[in-house]
LUMGU-706817 format. One line per 5 residues: number of its first residue (from 1); for each residue x, y, z of C-alpha. Coordinates in steps of 0.05 Angstrom, whole numbers, m for minus. Layout:
N
NUM) X,Y,Z; ...
***
This chain:
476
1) m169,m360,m217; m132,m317,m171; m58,m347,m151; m14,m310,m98; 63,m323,m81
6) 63,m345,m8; 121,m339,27; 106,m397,70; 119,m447,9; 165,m404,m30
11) 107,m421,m95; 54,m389,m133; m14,m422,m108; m86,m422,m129; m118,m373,m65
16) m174,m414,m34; m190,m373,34; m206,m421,87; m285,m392,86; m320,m386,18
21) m316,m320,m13; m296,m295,52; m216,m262,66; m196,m252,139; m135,m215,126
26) m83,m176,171; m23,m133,157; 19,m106,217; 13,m43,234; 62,10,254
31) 102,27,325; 81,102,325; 134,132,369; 135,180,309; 113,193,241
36) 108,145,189; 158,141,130; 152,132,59; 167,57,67; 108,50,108
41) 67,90,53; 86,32,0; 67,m27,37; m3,m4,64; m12,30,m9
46) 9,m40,m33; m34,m83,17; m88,m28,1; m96,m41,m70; m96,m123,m56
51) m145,m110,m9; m194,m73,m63; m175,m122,m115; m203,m181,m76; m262,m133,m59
56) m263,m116,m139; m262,m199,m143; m319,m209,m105; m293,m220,m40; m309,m200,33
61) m258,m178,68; m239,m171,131; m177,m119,142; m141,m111,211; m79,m72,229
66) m55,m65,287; m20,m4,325; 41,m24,370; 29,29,416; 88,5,480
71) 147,m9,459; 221,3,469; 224,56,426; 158,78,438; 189,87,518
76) 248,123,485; 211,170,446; 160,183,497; 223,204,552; 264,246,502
81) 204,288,494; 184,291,571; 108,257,554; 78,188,569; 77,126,519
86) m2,146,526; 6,222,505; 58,201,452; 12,144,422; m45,180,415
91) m12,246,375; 22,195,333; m45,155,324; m81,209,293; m28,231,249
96) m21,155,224; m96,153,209; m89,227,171; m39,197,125; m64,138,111
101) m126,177,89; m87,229,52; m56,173,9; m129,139,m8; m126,77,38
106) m187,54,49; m198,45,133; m186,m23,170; m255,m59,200; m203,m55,257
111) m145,m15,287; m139,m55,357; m76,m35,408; m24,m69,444; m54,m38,506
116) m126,m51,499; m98,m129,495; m62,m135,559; m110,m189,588; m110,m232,525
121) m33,m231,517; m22,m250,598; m78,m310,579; m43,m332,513; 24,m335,549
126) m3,m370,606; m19,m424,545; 52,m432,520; 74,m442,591; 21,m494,607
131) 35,m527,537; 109,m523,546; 143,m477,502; 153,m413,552; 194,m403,614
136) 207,m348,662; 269,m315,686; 296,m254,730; 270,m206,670; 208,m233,639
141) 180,m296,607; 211,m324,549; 189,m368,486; 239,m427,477; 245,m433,399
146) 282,m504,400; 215,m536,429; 177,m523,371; 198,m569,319; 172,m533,252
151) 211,m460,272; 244,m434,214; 205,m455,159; 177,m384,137; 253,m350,139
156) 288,m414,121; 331,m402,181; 369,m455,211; 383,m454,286; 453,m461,313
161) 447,m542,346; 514,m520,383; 472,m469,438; 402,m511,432; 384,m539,499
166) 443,m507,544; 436,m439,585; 484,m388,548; 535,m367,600; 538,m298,566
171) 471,m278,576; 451,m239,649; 384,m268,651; 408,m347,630; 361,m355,567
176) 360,m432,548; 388,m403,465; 403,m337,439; 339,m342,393; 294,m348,448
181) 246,m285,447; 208,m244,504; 137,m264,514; 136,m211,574; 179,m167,603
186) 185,m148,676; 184,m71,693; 240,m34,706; 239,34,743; 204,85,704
191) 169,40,651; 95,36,633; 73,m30,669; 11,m81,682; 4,m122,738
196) 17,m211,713; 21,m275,743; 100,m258,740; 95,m192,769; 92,m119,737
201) 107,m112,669; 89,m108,590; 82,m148,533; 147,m160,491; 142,m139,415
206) 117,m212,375; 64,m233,425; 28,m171,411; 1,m199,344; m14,m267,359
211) m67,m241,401; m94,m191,363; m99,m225,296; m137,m280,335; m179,m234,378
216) m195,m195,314; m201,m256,264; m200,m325,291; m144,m381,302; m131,m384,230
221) m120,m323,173; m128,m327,98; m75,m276,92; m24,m242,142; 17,m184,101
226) 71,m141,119; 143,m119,95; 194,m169,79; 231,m135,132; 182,m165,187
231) 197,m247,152; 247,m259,210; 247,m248,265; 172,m220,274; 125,m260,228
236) 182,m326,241; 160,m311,320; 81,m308,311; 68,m369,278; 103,m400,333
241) 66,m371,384; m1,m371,356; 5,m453,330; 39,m473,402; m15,m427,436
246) m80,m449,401; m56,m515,367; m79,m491,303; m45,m498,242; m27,m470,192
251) m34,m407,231; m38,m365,162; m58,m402,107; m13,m345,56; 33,m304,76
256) 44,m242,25; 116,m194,39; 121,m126,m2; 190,m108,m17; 245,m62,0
261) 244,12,m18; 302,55,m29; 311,122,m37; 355,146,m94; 383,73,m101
266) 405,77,m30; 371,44,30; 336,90,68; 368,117,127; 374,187,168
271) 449,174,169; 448,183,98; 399,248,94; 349,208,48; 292,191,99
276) 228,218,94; 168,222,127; 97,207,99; 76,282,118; 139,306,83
281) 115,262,19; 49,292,21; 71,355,19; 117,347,m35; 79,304,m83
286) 8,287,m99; m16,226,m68; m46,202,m126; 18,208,m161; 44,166,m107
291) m12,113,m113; 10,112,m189; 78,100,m168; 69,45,m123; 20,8,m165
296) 67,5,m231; 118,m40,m192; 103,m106,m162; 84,m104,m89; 143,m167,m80
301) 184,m124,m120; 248,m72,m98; 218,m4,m113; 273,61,m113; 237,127,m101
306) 264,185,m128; 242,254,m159; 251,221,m238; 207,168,m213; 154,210,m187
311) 166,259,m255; 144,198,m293; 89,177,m250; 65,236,m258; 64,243,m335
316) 41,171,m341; m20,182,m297; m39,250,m330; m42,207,m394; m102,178,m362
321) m136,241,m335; m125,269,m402; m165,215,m438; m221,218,m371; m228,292,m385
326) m234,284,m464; m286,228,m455; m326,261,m411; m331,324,m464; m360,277,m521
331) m420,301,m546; m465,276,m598; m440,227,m645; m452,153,m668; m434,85,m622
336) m378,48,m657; m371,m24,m639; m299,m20,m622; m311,25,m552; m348,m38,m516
341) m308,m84,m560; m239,m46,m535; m271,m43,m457; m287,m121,m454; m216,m146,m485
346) m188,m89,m431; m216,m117,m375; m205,m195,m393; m129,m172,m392; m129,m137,m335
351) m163,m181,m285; m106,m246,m322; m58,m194,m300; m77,m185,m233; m106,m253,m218
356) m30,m268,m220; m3,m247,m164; m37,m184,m164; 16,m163,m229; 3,m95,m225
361) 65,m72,m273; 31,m119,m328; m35,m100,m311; m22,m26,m330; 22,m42,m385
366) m59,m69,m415; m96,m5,m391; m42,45,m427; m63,9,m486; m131,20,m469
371) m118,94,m456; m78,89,m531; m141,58,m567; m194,108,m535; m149,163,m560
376) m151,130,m634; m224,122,m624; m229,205,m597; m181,220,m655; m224,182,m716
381) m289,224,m688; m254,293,m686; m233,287,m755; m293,263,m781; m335,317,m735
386) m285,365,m769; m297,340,m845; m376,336,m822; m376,263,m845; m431,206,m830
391) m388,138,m824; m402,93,m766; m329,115,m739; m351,173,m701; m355,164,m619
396) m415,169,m586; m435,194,m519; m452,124,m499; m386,95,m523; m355,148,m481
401) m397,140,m416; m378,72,m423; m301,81,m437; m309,127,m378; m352,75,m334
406) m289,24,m342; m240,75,m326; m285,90,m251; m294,6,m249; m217,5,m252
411) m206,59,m198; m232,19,m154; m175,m14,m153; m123,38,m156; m154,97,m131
416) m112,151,m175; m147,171,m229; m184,238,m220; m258,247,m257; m273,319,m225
421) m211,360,m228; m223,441,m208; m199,485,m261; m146,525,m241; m144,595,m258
426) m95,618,m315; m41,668,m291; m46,728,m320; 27,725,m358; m5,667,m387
431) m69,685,m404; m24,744,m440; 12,690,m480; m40,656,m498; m90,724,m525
436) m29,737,m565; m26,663,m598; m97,667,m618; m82,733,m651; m23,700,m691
441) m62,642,m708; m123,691,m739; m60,720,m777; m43,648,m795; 36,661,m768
446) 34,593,m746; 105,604,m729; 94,655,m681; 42,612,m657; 88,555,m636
451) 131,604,m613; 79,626,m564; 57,548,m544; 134,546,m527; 134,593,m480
456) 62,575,m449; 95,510,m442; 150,535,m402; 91,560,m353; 71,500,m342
461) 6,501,m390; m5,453,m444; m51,472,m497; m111,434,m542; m139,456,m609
466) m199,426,m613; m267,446,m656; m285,479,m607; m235,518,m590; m163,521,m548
471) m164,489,m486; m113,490,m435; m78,447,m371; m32,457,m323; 28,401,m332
476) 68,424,m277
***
């Protein structure tokens, strides 16, 4: 049975979604003032392969995220570059929905915006007010955290009794505590603006998802994701809304945080010359080598990104193309018991694996295995293809297809293995090389002929004998 960690409860708990066999579930999506980064590209890559493992379980699921599309720093952004909020959105948009492709996410059922939500988030604020737990001022309207009694339970935060219930002299606009949050904020000259019962305005940041999750899902979620950056004060803020608004609780029945990523053991940070952008990722490194990456580390988990992490990644997932490209050259043979015996075991591991918390680091730790017994099993029927022998050890094309059949069942999952990969065409230094290898293997100088593998190596190509003949891959 399938357990997750929920942050609500701080413990591991057996995932029964609120609707049989059925997963509303919604991550928050990103401001797009401006490109995405590669700390957005781990949690949806994260969220992503949750979301097909629950498909892969059996589930249906319902994915939302949202796109926070006004903003303060959407207004910023918009200004420095002389454009509208609108204009600024929209190129960002599209370049958020190119990425996320680019890096294998499968698409939300829904990508709703702030600003196609206006009437629902004056309507849901209009609720807290009438139910007591927002209050207007000279800038906006504001939700009073003290007056709902179970705040704090998803952060663990404690609020300060010494400012509860008092107007803070410091602040311009009087809020009743320094916690309390805007619900809606009243237009200031220049800013993008809807008429409101309190005059022109917008929506402030937390109310925006509230409303959209239960527009977009219902009063109550099986699962509400995000990064563990977004725990307090954002995720802290909409199950107060949404349970004081609607007066149903639990608001999200499992609440699921990926963790940090740093760059180069460093958090991320353009002071500090290590931020990049998802387009500057993609350009840079496969995104398939990326998936790999992300899915060898637990999505709760710190992850540090760096270019010996991505080396790795890199050679771990070729070990797996490698074995898809052998399997899918077997020919002939005889079935041997251990391929569907070796598939089976395989797959009762890996679903133990991920039906604990999605344990994706232990989960692949059982498929290299797999990947090490199929090469055993490739290895035994070579040698006895080579030595023309009849035992029942050889591989067959069956045992292969369904080796191969596990490997695509798997994928569903991950999404980074490759079955169709174009050949690329050898350069001609190394098709030089490798002419003059053959001729020093006919000559049997197998020392020359290492010699030559050396340098083909230092080009990047890795080389196969095989019976039926040398074959050759690129490896960098």
């Amino acid at each position: 049975m399938l357990r997750v960690q929920n942050t609500l409860s701080k413990q591991l708990e057996d995932f029964k979604p609120l609707k049989d066999r059925e997963v509303r579930m919604y991550v928050c999506g990103p401001t797009v003032y401006g490109p995405g980064h590669i700390g957005h590209a781990r949690t949806y890559t994260a969220f992503d392969v949750i979301r097909r493992y629950l498909e892969y379980s059996g589930y249906k699921v319902r994915y939302v995220v949202n796109l926070t599309d006004v903003h303060d720093d959407m207004i910023k952004r918009a200004n420095e570059q002389g454009i509208t909020i609108f204009e600024l959105a929209e190129k960002n948009i599209k370049l958020f929905f190119k990425d996320m492709d680019a890096l294998g996410i499968k698409p939300a059922n829904e990508n709703p915006r702030v600003t196609e939500h206006i009437k629902e988030i004056i309507d849901t604020i209009q609720a807290l007010e009438k139910n007591g737990f927002a209050y207007e001022t000279e800038d906006g309207v504001y939700y009073s955290v003290t007056r709902f009694k179970g705040y704090g339970r998803l952060s663990g935060i404690k609020l300060d009794k010494r400012v509860t219930g008092t107007r803070v002299e410091t602040d311009k606009y009087e809020k009743e505590n320094v916690t309390d949050f805007a619900l809606w904020k009243k237009a200031k000259p220049g800013e993008p603006s809807w008429e409101s019962p309190w005059g022109q305005g917008r929506p402030g940041w937390h109310i925006e998802c509230s409303v959209m999750a239960r527009k977009h899902l219902g009063e109550q979620l099986d699962i509400h994701g995000g990064a563990i950056d977004l725990i307090f004060p954002h995720h802290e803020n909409e199950i107060a809304q949404s349970e004081a608004a609607f007066g149903k609780a639990p608001f999200v029945k499992y609440w699921l945080h990926t963790g940090f990523l740093n760059v180069k053991g460093e958090k991320m940070s353009k002071s500090l010359g290590n931020y990049i952008t998802i387009p500057e990722l993609l350009a840079r490194y496969d995104p398939k080598v990326f998936r790999f990456f992300i899915a060898n580390v637990h999505y709760r988990s710190r992850i540090d990104f760096s270019e010996d992490a991505m080396a790795q990644a890199k050679a771990g997932l070729e070990k797996f193309n490698r074995l898809i490209e052998a399997l899918q050259e077997v020919k002939g043979g005889k079935d041997h018991p251990a391929a569907l015996h070796l598939v089976n075991e395989t797959r009762t591991a890996f679903t133990e694996h991920m039906d604990a918390d999605f344990n994706t680091p232990n989960a692949f730790a059982t498929l290299f295995n797999f990947v090490s017994e199929a090469n055993k099993l490739l290895a035994e029927a070579a040698a006895e293809a080579a030595a023309e022998a009849t035992a029942e050890t050889a591989l067959s094309e069956k045992d292969a297809k369904a080796l191969l059949d596990f490997l695509r069942e798997i994928n569903q999952v991950f999404n980074c293995f490759s079955f169709e990969r174009a050949k690329a065409e050898l350069p001609a230094e190394a098709k030089k090389l490798l002419d003059e290898r053959e001729a020093a293997r006919k000559a049997k100088d197998f020392k020359k002929s290492d010699e030559f593998r050396a340098k083909l190596r230092a080009l990047g190509i890795e080389l196969d004998d095989t019976r039926d003949g040398v074959k050759w891959r690129k490896v960098a």
